[in-house]
C-alpha positions as CSV (number, residue, x, y, z in Angstrom):
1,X,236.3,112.7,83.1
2,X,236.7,111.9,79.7
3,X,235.0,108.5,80.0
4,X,231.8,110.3,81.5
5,X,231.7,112.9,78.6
6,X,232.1,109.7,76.4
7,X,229.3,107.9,77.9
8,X,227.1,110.9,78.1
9,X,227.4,111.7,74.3
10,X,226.9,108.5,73.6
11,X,223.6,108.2,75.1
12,X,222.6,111.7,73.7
13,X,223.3,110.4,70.2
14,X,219.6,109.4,69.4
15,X,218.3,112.8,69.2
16,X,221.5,114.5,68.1
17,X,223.2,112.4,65.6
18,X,226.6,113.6,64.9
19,X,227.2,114.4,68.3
20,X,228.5,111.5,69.1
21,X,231.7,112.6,67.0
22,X,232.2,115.5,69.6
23,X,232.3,112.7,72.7
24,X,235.7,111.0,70.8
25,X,237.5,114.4,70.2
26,X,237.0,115.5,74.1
27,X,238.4,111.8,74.7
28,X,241.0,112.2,72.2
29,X,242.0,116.0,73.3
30,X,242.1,115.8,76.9
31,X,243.7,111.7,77.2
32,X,246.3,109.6,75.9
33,X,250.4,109.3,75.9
34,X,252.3,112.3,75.9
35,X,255.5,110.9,74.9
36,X,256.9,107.7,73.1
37,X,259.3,104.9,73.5
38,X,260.3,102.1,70.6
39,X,259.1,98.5,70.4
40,X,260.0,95.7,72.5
41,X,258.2,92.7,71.2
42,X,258.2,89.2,72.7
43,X,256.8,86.9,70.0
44,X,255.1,84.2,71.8
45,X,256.4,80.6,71.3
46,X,252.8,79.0,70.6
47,X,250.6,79.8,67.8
48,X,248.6,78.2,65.1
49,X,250.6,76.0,62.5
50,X,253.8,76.6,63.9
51,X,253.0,80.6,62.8
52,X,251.4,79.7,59.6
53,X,247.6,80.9,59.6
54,X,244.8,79.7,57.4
55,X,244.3,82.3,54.7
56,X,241.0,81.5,53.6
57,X,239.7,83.0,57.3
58,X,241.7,86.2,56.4
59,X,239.8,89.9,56.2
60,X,239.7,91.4,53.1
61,X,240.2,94.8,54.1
62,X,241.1,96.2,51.0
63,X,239.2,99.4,51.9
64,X,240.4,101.8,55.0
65,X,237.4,104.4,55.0
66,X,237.2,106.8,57.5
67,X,234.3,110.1,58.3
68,X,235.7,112.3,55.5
69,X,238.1,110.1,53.6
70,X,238.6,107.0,51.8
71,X,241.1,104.8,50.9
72,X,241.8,101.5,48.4
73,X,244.3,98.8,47.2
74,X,245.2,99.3,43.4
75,X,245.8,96.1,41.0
76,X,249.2,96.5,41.6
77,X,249.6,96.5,45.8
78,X,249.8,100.7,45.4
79,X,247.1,102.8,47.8
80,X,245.6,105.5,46.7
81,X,243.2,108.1,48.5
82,X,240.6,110.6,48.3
83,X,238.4,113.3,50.2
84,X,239.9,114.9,53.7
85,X,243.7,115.6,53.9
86,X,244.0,118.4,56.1
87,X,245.9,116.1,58.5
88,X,248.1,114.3,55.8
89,X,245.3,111.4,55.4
90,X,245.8,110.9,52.0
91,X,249.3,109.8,52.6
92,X,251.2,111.6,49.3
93,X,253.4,114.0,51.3
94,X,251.8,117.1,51.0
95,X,248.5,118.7,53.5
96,X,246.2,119.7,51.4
97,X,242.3,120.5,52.7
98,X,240.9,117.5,50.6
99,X,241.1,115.7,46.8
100,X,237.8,114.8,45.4
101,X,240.0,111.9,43.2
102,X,242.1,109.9,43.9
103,X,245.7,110.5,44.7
104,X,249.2,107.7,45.6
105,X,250.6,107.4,48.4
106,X,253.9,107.5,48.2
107,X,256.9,105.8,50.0
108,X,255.7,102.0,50.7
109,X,258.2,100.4,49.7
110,X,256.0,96.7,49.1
111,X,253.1,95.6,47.6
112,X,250.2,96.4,50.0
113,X,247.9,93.2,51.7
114,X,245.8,95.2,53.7
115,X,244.5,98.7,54.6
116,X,242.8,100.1,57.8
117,X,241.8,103.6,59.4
118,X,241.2,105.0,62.7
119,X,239.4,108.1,63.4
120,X,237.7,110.9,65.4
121,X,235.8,114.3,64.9
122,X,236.3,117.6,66.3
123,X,232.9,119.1,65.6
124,X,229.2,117.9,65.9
125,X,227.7,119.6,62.8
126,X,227.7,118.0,59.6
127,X,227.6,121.2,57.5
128,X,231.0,122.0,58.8
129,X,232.6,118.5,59.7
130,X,236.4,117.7,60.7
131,X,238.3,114.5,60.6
132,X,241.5,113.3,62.8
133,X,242.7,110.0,61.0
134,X,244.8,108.0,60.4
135,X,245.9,105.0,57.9
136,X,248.0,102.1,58.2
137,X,249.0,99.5,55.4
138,X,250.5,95.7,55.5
139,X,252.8,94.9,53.3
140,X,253.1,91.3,51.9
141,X,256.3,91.2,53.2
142,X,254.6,91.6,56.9
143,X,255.7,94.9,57.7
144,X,253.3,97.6,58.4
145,X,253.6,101.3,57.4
146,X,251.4,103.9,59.0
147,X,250.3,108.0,58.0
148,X,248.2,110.5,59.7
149,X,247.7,111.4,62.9
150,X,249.9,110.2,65.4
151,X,248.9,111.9,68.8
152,X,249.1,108.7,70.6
153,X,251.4,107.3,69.0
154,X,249.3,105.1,66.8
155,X,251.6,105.1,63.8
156,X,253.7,102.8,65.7
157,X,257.7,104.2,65.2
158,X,258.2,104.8,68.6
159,X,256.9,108.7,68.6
160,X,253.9,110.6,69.1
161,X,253.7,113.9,66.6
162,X,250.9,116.0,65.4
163,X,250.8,113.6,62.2
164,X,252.8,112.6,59.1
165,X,252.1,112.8,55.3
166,X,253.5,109.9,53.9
167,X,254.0,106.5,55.3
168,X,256.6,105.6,58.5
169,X,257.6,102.2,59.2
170,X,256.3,100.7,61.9
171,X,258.3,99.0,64.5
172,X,257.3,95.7,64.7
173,X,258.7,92.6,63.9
174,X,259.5,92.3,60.1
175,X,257.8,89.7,58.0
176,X,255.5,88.6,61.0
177,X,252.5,90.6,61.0
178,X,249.7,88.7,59.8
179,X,246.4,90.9,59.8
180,X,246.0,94.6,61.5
181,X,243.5,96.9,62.7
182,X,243.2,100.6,63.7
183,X,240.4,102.4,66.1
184,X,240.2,106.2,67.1
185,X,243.9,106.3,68.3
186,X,244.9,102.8,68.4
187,X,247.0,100.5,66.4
188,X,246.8,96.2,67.1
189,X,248.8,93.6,64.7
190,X,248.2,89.8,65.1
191,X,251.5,88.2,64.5
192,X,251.7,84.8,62.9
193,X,252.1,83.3,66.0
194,X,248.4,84.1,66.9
195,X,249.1,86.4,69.7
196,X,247.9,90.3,69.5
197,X,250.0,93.8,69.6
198,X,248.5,97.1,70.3
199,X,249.7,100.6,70.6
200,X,248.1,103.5,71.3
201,X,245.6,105.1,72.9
202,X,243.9,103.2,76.4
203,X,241.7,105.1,77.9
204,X,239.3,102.4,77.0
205,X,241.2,99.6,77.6
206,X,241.8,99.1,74.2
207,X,245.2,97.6,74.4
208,X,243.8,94.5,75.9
209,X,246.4,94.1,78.5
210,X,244.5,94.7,82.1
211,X,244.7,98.1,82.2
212,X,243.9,102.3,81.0
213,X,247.2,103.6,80.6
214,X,248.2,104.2,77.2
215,X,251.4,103.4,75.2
216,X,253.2,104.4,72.3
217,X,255.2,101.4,72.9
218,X,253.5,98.0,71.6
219,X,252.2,95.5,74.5
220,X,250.7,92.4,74.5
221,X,246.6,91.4,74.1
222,X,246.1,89.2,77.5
223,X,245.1,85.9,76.8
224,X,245.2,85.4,73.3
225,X,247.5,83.0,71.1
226,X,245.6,81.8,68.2
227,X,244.1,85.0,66.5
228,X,243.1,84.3,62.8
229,X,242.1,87.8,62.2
230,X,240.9,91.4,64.4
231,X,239.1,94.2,63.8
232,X,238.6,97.4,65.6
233,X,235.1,99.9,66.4
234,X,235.3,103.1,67.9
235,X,237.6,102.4,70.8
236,X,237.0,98.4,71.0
237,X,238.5,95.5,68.7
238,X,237.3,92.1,68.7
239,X,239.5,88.9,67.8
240,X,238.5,85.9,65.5
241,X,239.8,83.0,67.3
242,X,240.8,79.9,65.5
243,X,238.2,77.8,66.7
244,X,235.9,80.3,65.5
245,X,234.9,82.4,68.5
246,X,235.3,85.8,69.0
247,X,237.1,87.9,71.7
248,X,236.2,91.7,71.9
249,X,237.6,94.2,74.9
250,X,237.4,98.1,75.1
251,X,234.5,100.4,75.2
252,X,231.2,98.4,75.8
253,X,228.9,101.2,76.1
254,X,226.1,99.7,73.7
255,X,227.4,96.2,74.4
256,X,229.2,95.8,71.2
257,X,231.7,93.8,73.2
258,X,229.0,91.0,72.8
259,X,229.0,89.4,76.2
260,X,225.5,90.7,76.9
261,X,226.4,93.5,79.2
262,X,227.3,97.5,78.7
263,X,230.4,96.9,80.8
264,X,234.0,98.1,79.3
265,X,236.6,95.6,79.1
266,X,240.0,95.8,79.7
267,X,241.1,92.6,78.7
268,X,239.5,90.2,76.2
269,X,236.3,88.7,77.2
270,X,234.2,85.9,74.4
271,X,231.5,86.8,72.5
272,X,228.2,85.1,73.5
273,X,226.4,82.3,71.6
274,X,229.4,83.0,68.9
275,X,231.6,79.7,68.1
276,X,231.7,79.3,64.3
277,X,232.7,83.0,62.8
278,X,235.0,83.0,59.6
279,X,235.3,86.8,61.0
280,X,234.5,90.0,62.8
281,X,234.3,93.2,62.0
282,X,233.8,95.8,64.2
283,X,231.5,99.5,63.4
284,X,230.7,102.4,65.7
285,X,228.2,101.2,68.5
286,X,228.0,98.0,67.1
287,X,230.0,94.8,65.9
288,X,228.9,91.8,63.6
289,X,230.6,88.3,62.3
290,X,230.4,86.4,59.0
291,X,229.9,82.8,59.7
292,X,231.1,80.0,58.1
293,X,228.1,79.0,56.5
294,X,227.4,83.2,55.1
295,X,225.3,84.2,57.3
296,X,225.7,87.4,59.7
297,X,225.1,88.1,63.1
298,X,224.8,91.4,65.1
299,X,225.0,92.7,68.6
300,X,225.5,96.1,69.8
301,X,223.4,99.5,69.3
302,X,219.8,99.1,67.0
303,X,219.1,102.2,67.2
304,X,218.6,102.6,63.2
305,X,218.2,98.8,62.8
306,X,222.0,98.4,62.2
307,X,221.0,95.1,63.9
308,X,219.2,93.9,60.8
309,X,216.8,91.7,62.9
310,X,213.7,93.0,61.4
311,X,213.4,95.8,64.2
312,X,214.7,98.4,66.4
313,X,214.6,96.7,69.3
314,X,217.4,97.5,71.7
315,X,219.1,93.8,72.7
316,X,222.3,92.8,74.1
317,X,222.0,89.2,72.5
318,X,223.8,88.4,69.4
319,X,221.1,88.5,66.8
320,X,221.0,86.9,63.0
321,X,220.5,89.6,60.1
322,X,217.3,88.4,58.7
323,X,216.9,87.7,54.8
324,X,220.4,86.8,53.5
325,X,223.0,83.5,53.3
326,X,225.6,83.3,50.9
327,X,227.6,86.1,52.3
328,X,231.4,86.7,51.1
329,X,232.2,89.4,52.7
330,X,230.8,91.7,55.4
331,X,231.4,95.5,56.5
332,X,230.1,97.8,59.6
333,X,229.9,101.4,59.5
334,X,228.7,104.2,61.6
335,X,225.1,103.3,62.4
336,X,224.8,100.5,59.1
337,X,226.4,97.0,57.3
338,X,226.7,96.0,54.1
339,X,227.0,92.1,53.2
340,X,228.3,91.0,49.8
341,X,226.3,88.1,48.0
342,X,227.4,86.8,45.0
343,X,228.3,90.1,43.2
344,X,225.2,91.9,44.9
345,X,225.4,93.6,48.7
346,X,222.8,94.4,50.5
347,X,222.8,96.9,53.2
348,X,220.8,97.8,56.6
349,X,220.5,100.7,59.1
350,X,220.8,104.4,59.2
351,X,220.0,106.0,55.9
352,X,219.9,109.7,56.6
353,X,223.0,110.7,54.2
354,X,222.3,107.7,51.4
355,X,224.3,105.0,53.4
356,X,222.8,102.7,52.3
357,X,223.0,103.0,48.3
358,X,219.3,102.2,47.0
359,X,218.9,105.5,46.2
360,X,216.3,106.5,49.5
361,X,217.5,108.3,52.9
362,X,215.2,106.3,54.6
363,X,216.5,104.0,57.0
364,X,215.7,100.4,57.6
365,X,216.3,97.4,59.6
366,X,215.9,94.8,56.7
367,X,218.4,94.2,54.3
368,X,218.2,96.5,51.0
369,X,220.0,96.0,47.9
370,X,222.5,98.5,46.6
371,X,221.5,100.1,43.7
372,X,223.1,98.8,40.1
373,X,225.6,96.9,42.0
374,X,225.6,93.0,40.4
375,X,230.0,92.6,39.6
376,X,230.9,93.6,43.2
377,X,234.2,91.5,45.0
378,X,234.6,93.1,47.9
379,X,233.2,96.1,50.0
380,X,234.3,98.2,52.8
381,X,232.0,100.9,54.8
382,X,233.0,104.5,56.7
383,X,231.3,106.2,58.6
384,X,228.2,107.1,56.3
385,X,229.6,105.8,53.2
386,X,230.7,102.7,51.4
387,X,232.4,101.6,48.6
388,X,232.2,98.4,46.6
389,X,235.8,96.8,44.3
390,X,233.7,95.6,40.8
391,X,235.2,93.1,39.1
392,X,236.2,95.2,36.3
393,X,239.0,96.4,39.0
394,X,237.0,100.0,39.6
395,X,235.5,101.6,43.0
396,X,232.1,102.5,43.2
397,X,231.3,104.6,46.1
398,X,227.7,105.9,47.6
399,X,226.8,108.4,50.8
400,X,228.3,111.1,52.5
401,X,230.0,113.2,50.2
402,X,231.3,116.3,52.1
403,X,235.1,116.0,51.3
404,X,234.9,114.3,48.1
405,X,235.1,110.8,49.9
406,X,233.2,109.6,47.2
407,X,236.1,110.2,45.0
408,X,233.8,111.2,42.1
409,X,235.1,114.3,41.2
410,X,232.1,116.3,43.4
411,X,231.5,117.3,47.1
412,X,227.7,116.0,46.6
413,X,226.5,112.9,48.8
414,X,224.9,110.1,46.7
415,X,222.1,107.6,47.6
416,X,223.5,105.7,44.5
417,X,227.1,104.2,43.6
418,X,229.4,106.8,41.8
419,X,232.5,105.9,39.9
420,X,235.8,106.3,41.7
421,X,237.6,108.5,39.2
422,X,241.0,107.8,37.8
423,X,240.9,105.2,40.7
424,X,243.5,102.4,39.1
């Protein structure tokens, strides 16, 4: 049942918008593990290097931005978080309904690598929204440390609880976990071997491993021993390979899986036409890659032109965003991208809350520059808002505003980049 609900929102979401946030709660309520059980990882005896990866093909992913809060790597290797924490988000011990500025999480007990969220919504109307995330953080010493929700066991210790405030170990092999990534209620680590672990929710076959039962316990991505990198969209994950294509498997309902078809997957299946990506990265109802040569390509939903081909076309083929090269570093959101070039990003899609950042709400499918941004280093996208890393070492942030995800000190959406404050 909840698969039907999941497709039928889906298809609604044209004319209703937001109500595609009420198809992952009915998943999320009525599906997943009830109980947990610890890890019990095999680490594969091939890999890439002998388990030493290339780290120039590595994400970025400094940013873990969810619907209604937001997330970032400090100088230092700290995290610190803003907007929704009325499910211990923010990761600084105490539930509180939200912070409009950033506040530490507490408890990690390394200098940070990477970030990542995974979220759903219980409600359909954006004047009255609610969040159900989670975070999780690599350390550099390869462990990973999650907070949040943890219905599904996502947070990987072995459990499943209504959520945490500040950070729990994860249970997966120390000093071996190269690059991770989180959807709605699921949690997958590529080791240095090259081979993939997920945890979590299935209902979607988003563990990768043949089938739709779910797991608190960590199992093994079929097929795969030579990932460089993964990423997750809302209840799919694709792999970058080391000979630069791309696996995806999961929910396929706008064929964000890439193989040309709106078929789920529960195992890993190759992107089509895709053999050079540096990465993936994965949004709602669609899924992109940066290539090696920076440019980007697209496949999935084009609803809004999140495509950036020019059009709103609906296409299963993988499809080049139009008007840019020299691309750094690339990020997906709900219904948009941003790309980063030189210290400019230009962004594409859905514009209705000021998603994009050049100051209109008027979507498009051609790539727009972000307003004022010209120092940017890295970027990272939510649901209907981004944020850009300057190289001055602040956060600029621009779009849906309702929780203070922003982290500007207001509850006001912007079509413009705010300062982050206090954000260090």
């Amino acid at each position: 049942m909840g698969k039907d609900l999941r497709k039928i929102s889906i298809k609604l979401r044209v004319s209703v918008g937001f109500l595609l946030l009420i198809g992952l709660a009915v998943t999320y309520q009525n599906c997943g593990p009830t109980g947990g059980s610890g890890f019990n990882i095999t680490l594969a005896s091939s890999g890439i290097g002998n388990g030493t990866i290339n780290n120039t093909i590595q994400a970025t992913n400094k940013f873990a931005l969810a619907y209604l809060h937001s997330c970032a790597i400090t100088a230092t290797g700290g995290v610190q978080c803003w907007g929704d924490g009325s499910g211990g988000q923010l990761g600084y011990g105490s539930v509180i309904a939200y912070s409009t500025t950033p506040v530490t999480v507490i408890n990690l007990p390394a200098p940070v690598t990477k970030i990542t969220t995974g979220y759903y919504s219980l409600t359909s109307n954006p004047n009255a929204p609610t969040e159900t995330s989670f975070n999780c953080a690599l350390l550099v010493n390869g462990a990973v440390y999650c907070w949040g929700d943890d219905t599904y066991g996502q947070l990987g210790n072995g459990q499943t609880s209504t959520s945490t405030a500040s950070p729990v170990a994860a249970t997966v092999e120390q000093n071996f976990v190269y690059d991770i990534a989180t959807s709605a209620g699921t949690t997958c680590a590529v080791l240095k071997t090259g081979v993939i672990q997920c945890w979590g929710s299935n209902n979607y076959g988003e563990l990768g491993n043949g089938t739709n039962t779910s797991s608190a316990a960590a199992t093994s991505v079929l097929g795969i021993t030579n990932a460089v990198s993964i990423s997750a969209g809302n209840n799919d994950f694709c792999a970058t390979l080391s000979t630069g294509q791309v696996n995806c498997w999961g929910w396929n309902g706008s064929g964000q899986l890439g193989n040309q078809t709106d078929t789920e997957s529960l195992n890993p299946i190759a992107v089509t036409g895709v053999s050079s990506a540096k990465r993936a990265v994965g949004g709602n109802v669609e899924s992109c890659a940066l290539m090696l040569g920076g440019t980007v390509s697209c496949w999935g939903d084009n609803t809004y032109g999140e495509l950036g081909d020019g059009n709103t076309t609906a296409t299963l083929a993988i499809t080049p965003v139009i008007n840019i090269t020299g691309v750094t570093d690339l990020s997906v959101g709900q219904w948009s991208a941003c790309a980063l070039i030189g210290g400019a990003i230009d962004c594409w899609g859905y514009n209705g809350l000021g998603d994009l950042g050049d100051g209109g709400v008027t979507s498009t499918s051609i790539p727009t520059a972000v307003s004022h941004i010209t120092t940017a280093v890295a970027i990272g996208s939510g649901a209907f808002h981004s944020c850009a890393y300057l190289s001055s070492g602040g956060v600029d942030c621009w779009g849906y505003n309702y929780s203070g995800q922003l982290g500007n000190g207001t509850l006001s959406n912007s079509a413009v980049p705010v300062v982050v404050t206090g954000f260090n």
